[in-house]
N, C-alpha and C positions, 0 to 999 in steps of 0.2 A: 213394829212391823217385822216380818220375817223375810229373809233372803232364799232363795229354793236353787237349789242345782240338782242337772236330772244325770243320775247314770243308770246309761241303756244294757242290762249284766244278762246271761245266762243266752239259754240256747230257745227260748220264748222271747228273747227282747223286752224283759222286763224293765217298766220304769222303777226308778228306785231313786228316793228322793232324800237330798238331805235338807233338812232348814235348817235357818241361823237365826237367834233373834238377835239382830242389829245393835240392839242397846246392849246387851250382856255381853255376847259374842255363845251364848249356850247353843248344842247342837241339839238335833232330833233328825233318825231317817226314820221315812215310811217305808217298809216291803223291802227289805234288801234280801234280794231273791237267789242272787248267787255271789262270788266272789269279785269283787270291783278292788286291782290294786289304787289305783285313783279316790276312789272312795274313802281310803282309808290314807292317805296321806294328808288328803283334802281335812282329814279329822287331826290326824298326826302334828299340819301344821298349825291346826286351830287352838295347839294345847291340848288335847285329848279331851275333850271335854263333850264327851256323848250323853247327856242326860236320858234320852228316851228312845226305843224303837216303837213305832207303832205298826200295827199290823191290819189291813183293810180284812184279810180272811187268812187261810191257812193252806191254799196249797201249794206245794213246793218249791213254787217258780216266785213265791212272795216272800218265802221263809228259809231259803235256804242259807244266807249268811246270817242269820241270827246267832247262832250259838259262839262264830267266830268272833263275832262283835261284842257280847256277852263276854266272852271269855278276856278280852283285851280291855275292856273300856266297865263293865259294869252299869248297862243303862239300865233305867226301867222300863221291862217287855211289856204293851198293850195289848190286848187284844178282846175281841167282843167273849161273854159269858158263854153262849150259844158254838163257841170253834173249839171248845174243847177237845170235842173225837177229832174232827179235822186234823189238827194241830199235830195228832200223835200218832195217828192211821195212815199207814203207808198207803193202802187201797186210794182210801177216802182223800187222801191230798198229792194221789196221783204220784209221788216217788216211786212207790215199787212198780207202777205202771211202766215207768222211763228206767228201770232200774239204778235208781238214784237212792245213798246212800244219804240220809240225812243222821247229821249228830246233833242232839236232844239239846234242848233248851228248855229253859224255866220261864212262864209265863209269870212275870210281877204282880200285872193286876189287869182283873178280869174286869172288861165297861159291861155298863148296862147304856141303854138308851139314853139320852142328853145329859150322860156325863160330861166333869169338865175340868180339863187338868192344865193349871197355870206351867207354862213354859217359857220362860224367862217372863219380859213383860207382856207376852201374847198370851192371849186364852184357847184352849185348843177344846173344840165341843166335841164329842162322838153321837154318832145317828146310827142306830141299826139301822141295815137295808139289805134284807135278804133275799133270796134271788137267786144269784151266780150258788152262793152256799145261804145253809141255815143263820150261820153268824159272820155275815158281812157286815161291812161298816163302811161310814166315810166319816170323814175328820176331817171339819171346819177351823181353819185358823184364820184370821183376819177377812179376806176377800178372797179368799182359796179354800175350793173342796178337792180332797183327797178321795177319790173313786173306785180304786183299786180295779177289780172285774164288776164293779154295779153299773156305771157309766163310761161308754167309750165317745170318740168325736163320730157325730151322726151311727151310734148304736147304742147296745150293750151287751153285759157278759150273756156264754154260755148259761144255759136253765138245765142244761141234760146229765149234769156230774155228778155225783152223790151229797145228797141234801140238797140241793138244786129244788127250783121250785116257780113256774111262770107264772103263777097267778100273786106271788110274792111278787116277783120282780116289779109287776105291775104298779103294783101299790106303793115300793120302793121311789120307780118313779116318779109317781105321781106325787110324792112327797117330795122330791129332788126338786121338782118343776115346780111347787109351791111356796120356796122358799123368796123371798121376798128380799127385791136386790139384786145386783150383777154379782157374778162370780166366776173366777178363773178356776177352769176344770180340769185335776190334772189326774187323768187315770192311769190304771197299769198297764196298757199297750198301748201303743201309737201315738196319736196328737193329743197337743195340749187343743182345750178349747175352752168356752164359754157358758155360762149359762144358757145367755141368751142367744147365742148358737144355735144350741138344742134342741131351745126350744121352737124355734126356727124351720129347722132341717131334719132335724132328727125323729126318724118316724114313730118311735116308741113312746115320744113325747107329747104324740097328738092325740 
């Protein structure tokens, strides 16, 4: 089982998540979007022991501390096949829109669809879900999905951004929604929520 702590970083209110697996003590963040001193002590006293960042999509407000974290700790960067250009396009992942300088990181390893990378004793699956961008993703670990902009509480992301795409998103959902089981839903703005929340309340879901 994994332990999750949320810091709320940048000028979007980004969530940015770190896990623990409880029996190792190994780390993992999802999206760390900008710079969290808390963040990094919270690692500093764990022993340094960053195994992974994962990444739900690629724009700026998800990837902005990457490269510091890189540089200090050495995890390995996730991210879907499809976020390539994202990833390194100021346009495309909205930096140079904010006039945001990002410094370059190295993507480790690129997912495909239900990949799945052991993380201390947790398994952690990847799902394409594109939408928000071409290669978004959420990341299942135990009874927790990771949503980044695919799933918000009673929404979801933006369709209108570059590689955006509504008829995607659609299908995205309908896949989220099909998953079979409860799950704690924890996306990259706002509340944390539920599966069966969503599917509940959430119009995109009906």
């Amino acid at each position: 089982m994994i332990e999750i702590k949320i810091f709320v970083v940048g000028q979007l209110e980004e969530n940015c998540y770190l896990l623990k697996d409880q029996e190792t003590s190994r780390l993992a963040v999802v999206d760390p979007g900008d710079y969290s001193e808390a963040l990094l002590e919270t690692i500093d006293n764990n022993g340094e022991k960053l195994d992974f960042v994962f990444l739900t999509h690629g724009h700026f407000d998800h990837i902005g501390f990457v490269a510091e974290l890189s540089r200090r700790y050495k995890p390995t960067v996730c991210a879907c096949e499809y976020e390539r250009e994202i990833l390194t396009h100021g346009l495309y992942n909205r930096s140079s829109v904010r006039n945001i300088r990002l410094n370059s990181f190295v993507i480790d390893r690129f997912l495909k669809d239900n990949d799945t990378i052991n993380f201390g004793h947790s398994t952690v699956k990847f799902i394409h879900t594109p939408g928000h961008t071409k290669g978004s993703g959420c990341y299942i670990i135990d009874d927790n999905i990771f949503t980044g902009d695919t799933v918000f509480c009673e929404s979801v992301g933006r369709t209108d951004l570059p590689t955006g795409c509504q008829s995607d998103m659609i299908k995205s959902i309908k896949r989220i929604s099909s998953l079979t089981g409860e799950f704690n839903i924890y996306p990259g703005h706002y509340y944390i929520s539920t599966l069966s929340h969503e599917k509940k309340y959430n119009p995109f879901f009906k």
